[in-house]
Each structure stands twice: as structure tokens, then as C-alpha cells.
N, C-alpha and C positions, 0 to 999 in steps of 0.2 A: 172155853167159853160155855155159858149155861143154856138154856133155852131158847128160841125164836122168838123174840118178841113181836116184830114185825116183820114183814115178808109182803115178797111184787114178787108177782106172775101175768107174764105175758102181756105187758103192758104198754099202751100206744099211745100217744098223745100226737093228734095234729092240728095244723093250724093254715086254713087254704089250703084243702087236700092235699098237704105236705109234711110226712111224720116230722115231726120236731126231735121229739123221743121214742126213744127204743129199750126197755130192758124187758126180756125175756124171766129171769128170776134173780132176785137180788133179798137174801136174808140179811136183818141185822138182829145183831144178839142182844138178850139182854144186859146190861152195864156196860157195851162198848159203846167208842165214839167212833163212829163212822168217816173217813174225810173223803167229800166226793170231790174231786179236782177235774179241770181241764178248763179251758181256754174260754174265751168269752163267746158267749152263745153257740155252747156243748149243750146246752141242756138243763144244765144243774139247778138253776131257781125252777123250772119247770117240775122237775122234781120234785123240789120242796114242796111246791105250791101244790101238787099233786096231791102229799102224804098230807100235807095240811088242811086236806077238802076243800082247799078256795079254788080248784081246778080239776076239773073229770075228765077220767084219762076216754078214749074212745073205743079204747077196750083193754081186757086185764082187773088184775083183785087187788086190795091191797088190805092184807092179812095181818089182822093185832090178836096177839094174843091164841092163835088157832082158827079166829072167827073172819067172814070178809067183813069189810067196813060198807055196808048198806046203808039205805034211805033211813032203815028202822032201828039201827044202832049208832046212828051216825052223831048226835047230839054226846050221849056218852062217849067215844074217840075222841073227838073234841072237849073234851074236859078233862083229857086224860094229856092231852097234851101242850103243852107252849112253844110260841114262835118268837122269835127274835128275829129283825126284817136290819138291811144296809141302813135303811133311814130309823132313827129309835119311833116318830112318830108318837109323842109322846102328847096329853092332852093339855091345856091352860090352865092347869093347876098345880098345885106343890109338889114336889118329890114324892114326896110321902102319899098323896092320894093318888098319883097315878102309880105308884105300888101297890096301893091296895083296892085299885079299882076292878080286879079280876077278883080278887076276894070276897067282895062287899055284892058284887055282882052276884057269886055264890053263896048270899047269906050268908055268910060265917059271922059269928056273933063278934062284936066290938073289942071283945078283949083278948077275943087269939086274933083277929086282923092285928090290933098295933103290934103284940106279942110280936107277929113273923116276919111283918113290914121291919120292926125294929133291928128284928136277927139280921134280915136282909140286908140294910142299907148299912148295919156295921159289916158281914162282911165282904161287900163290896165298896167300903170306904168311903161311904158317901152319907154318913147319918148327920154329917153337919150341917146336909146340906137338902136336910128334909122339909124344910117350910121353902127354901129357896122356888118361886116360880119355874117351868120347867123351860119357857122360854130363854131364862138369863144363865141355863148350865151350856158350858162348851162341850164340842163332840165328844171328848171322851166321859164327859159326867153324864150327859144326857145316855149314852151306850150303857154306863154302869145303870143308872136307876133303868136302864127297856129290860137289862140280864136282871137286875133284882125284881122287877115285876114279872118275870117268867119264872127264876126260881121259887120265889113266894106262892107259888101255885103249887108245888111239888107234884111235878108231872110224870110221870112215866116215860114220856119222850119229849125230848127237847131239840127242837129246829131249828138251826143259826143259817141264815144267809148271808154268807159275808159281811157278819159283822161289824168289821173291820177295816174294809176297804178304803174307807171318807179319813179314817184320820190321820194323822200326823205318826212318823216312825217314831220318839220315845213311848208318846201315848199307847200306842199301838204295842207295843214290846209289852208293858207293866200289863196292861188288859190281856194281852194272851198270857203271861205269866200268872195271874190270878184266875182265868176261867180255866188256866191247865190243874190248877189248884186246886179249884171248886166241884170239878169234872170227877177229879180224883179221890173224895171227901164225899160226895155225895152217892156218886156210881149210877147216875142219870143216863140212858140211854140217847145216845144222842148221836143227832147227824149234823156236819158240819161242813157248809158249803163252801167251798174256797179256790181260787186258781194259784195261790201265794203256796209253794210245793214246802216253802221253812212252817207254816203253819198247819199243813198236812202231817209234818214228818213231828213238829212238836205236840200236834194233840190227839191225832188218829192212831187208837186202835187197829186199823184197819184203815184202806186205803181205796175205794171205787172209782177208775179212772172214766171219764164219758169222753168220749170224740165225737163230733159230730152229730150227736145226740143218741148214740149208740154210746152201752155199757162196755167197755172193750175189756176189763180186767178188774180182777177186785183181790187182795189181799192185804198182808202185811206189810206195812212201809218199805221193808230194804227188801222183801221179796220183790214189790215192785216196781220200786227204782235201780235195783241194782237186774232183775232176771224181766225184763218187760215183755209182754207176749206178740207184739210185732214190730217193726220200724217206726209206726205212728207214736205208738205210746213211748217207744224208746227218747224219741225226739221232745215228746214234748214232757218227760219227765229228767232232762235234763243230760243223757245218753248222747253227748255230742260227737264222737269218732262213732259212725256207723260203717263198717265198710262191706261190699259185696266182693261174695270169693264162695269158693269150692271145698270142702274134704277133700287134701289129696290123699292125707293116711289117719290112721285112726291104731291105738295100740293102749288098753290099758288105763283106757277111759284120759288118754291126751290122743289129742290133734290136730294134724296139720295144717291150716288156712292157705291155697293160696290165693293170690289177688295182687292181680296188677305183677304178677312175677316176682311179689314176693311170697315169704313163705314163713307164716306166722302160727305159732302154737297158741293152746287152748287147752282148756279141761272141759270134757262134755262126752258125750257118748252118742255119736253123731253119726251114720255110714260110711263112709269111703264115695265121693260123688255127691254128696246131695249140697244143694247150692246153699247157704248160709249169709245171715246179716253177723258181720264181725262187731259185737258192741262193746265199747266200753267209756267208763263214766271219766269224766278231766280231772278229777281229783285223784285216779288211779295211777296214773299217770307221771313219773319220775323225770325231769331234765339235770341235763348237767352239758357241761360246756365239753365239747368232744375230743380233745385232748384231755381229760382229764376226767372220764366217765367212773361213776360211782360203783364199787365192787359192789354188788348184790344177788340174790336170788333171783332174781327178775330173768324167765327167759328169753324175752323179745329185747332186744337192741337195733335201734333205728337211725338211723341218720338223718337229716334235711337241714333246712334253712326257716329260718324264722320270716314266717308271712306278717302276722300282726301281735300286736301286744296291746293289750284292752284292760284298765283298770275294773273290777268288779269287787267294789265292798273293800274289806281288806287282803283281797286276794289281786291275782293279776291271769287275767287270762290269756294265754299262749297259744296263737297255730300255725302249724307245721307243716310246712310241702317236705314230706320224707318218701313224696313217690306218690304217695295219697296223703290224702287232708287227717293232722290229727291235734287236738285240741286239749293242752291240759293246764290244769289251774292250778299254782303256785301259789306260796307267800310273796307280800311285797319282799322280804326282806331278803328271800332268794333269788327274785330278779334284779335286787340290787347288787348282793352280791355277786353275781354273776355277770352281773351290766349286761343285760339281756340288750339287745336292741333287733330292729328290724333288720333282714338281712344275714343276721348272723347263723355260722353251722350250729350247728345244736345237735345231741345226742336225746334222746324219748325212748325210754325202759319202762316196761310194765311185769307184772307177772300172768302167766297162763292162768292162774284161778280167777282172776281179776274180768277175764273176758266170759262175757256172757253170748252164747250164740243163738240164732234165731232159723232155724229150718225156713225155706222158703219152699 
């Protein structure tokens, strides 16, 4: 990554003498996109709203460029930036002028406003639909001309609050297919608020988990969905077999989990004794009907009975009393051919690199 573009230090926000938010320090680089995720009122519009100046935190800096954002520079941040909000919030006029009303607002002379309105509204697909009122576009035209009026601005930092949330799943698909697009084409520093963990993983750079309205972790997507830095984050990035157990051995950078009297391997470098959250993700996760278990590398082999079987998308989700609760997500088309049903034994194989452990 290049530079620091922007940066929080030790920043508070509360509301009823009650911290809302908590980050201590949180850099974003220049050209990444940021995806802050977690659950509904973590924090994260609070954030945005923060970096946006529409909200002063109660204490902490928030750092562009080297410099803090003060009373006396605070005009210029603000021109450096654009926001994208869940509502487009768009005004009573054509496409085309509420594109170009951040423009026009900045003086910019008539002939590079149409110029960049025009660039914009072809390539977010919507130039047919420039004189159209902005009241008679549906959610996802109205969302395109709110992105075409923030990039039209060429900003330095670009702020999306879930802007996706209101629409409809095809809509919603082609829009993030096109702003992973534009992201990637323009190289716009940008933070992007979201609790949707498929929209995290398809447009972040980088990954800032909030709980509670604490910063709990921040990295790269599979960093932190596959290696999560406690039970909290594990859970809710999608880590559904959590289990509690002990090191009983340790050799060569594998070992031993026990829990619950079983006795499960691992890759980690871990002590001999120290207590541990046993993670791992449903997708890691191998079934096969138990007479008939699958040769593999895998070295946990488990036994149980099938508790539930849950459609999800085009998967199917499975869980398993094998002694403790374990949860793995299949194709449809392996729990047909398996005739998966409730009740039945089942076999659950994973591999030792697969398990992510957590020091407690």
C-alpha cells in the first residue's frame, strides 16, 4: 500500500454519556477501499458521519493527508471529499442537474460541468436518463445518478453508507458489479460501510470489523474471516463451529485440541495448557455418509447425527451433534445425493490447516 491518506486517533463519540464509538487508531491508505462491517448499530454510520464532519467525535483527530481536520481547514476536507448516503436523496430536478449540482456549486465553468456529468452518467449507465425527473427513477437509477454525482466531483475520498441496502437482489448484484468496477479504474480511496460480509469480501481492500461500536480487528478479507481475533468477531464473520478446549500437545507447529473428550488437531504454535476457541468456517468442512467416508488428507474424522438441515442460497446448511455442535455448508446437490436427512449418522472431516485457534 502507498501512503496514509487518512488516519483516527483515539477517537470517541458519545451520545447520552454513552460511548457509541471507540477506535483508538485506524489508518486508511491511499487507493484502498476500506469495508467496515458489523451488525446493526456497531457504529459504522457513526463513523462515516464522523469522517464526513456532519458529526464531532468528543474526542480524537481525524488525520488527512498528515494534517488534523480543524475548524480552519475544515471547508477544504470537505471538497476533497464525497458522500454517498442508504437514501440517494436526490433533489426535484433532472438527472443530469443533480449531477452537476456539486459542480456548478464549485464554479466550474459550463463546459467541463456537461463534459464530466456526461462522462459520468455513461459510465454508470444512466445517460438516457438525464433529463428524466429524479423523482420518476427507481431505486437502483436513483443510487446510480447519487454514485455519478459523487464521482463527478473527483474526490480524494469517497464515503458509501450502505448503499445498497434498499434494493432489490438482481439490482443490487449489477451495482456492486459496476462500483467494484469503477473502484478499480479510478483508484478512489474509499470506505465502505456495510453489514452484507459478500459485499465486504467482493470490494474491500481491507476489512474493519466494529462490535459494539469498538474497532475490534482490521485487515485483509481472508485474514479476517478465516484467522478472527476473538470468539465475537469469529461469530459474526461467519466462523460457526466455535469450540472451547485445551492444548493437550503441541510438536512442530501441530496440535492437540482437547474438548469435550475429544481430541482434535490443528496447525498453530500454541503452548501445551493454554485454553483455546477451536474455529472453523462451514465451508471447510467435508461430510460424507459414514459408511462410505471420503479418502482424504483431512485429519479430524468425526462422527454424529444430523440435527438440522437449513437451505441457504444455493447451498445447504448442516449441523451436527458429533459430541459438540458442528456446522458445515454443502452444495445442494451433495445433500441430494446423499439424501441427507434429519436424524441421520454422518461422518464431518476437515483438515488441521483449516482450524484457526484463538488463545483465551
Amino acid at each position: 500500500m502507498s501512503d496514509t491518506l487518512l488516519g483516527i486517533r483515539d477517537m470517541v463519540v458519545m451520545r447520552s454519556d454513552q460511548t457509541v464509538l471507540q477506535v483508538d487508531a485506524l489508518d486508511i491508505h491511499d487507493g484502498e477501499v476500506l469495508a467496515v462491517i458489523g451488525p446493526n448499530g456497531a457504529g459504522k454510520s457513526t463513523l462515516l458521519l464522523v469522517l464526513a464532519r456532519l458529526l464531532y467525535p468528543h474526542a480524537g483527530q481525524v488525520i488527512f493527508r498528515g494534517s488534523p481536520v480543524v475548524e480552519e481547514n475544515e471547508l477544504t476536507y470537505r471538497r476533497r471529499i464525497a458522500l454517498v448516503l442508504q437514501e440517494p436523496l436526490l433533489m426535484h430536478q433532472s438527472v443530469f442537474d443533480n449531477v452537476a449540482s456539486g459542480l456548478r456549486f464549485r464554479g466550474l465553468p459550463r463546459t467541463e460541468v456537461r463534459q464530466r456529468v456526461e462522462e459520468w452518467l455513461k459510465r454508470l449507465d444512466i445517460y438516457q436518463l438525464r433529463n428524466r425527473p429524479a423523482q420518476r427513477l427507481s431505486g437502483g437509477e436513483a443510487q446510480r445518478a447519487s454514485l455519478a454525482r459523487a464521482f463527478v466531483l473527483q474526490p480524494e475520498l469517497l464515503l458509501l453508507d450502505e448503499p445498497f441496502s434498499a434494493l432489490d437482489a438482481p439490482t443490487r448484484t449489477r451495482l456492486l458489479q459496476d462500483l467494484h468496477s469503477l473502484l478499480s479504474q479510478t483508484n478512489i480511496t474509499t470506505v465502505f460501510i456495510t453489514h452484507d460480509l459478500d459485499e465486504a469480501l467482493l470490494l474491500g481492500d481491507r476489512v474493519a470489523v466494529l462490535l459494539g461500536g469498538v474497532l475490534r480487528q482490521v485487515g485483509r478479507p481472508q485474514e479476517v474471516f478465516t484467522a478472527p481475533s476473538d470468539g465475537e468477531v469469529a461469530a459474526f464473520v461467519g466462523v460457526e463451529t466455535v469450540i472451547s478446549g485445551k492444548v493437550s500437545a503441541a510438536q512442530n507447529g501441530q496440535v492437540i485440541v482437547e474438548a469435550d473428550g475429544m481430541h482434535l488437531e490443528a496447525v498453530g504454535d500454541v503452548p501445551i495448557g493454554t485454553q483455546v476457541l477451536f474455529c472453523l468456517r462451514p465451508e471447510d468442512i467435508t461430510l460424507s455418509i459414514s459408511d462410505r467416508v471420503i479418502q482424504s488428507s483431512a485429519r479430524n474424522h468425526l462422527s454424529g447425527r444430523i440435527q438440522r438441515i437449513t437451505p441457504s442460497g444455493p447451498l445447504v446448511r448442516v449441523v451436527v451433534d458429533c459430541g459438540l455442535p458442528v456446522v458445515a455448508l454443502i452444495t445442494r446437490g451433495s445433500a441430494n445425493e446423499m439424501k441427507l436427512a434429519e436424524g441421520q449418522t454422518i461422518s464431518a472431516t476437515f483438515k488441521a490447516t483449516a482450524v484457526h485457534l484463538i488463545p483465551r
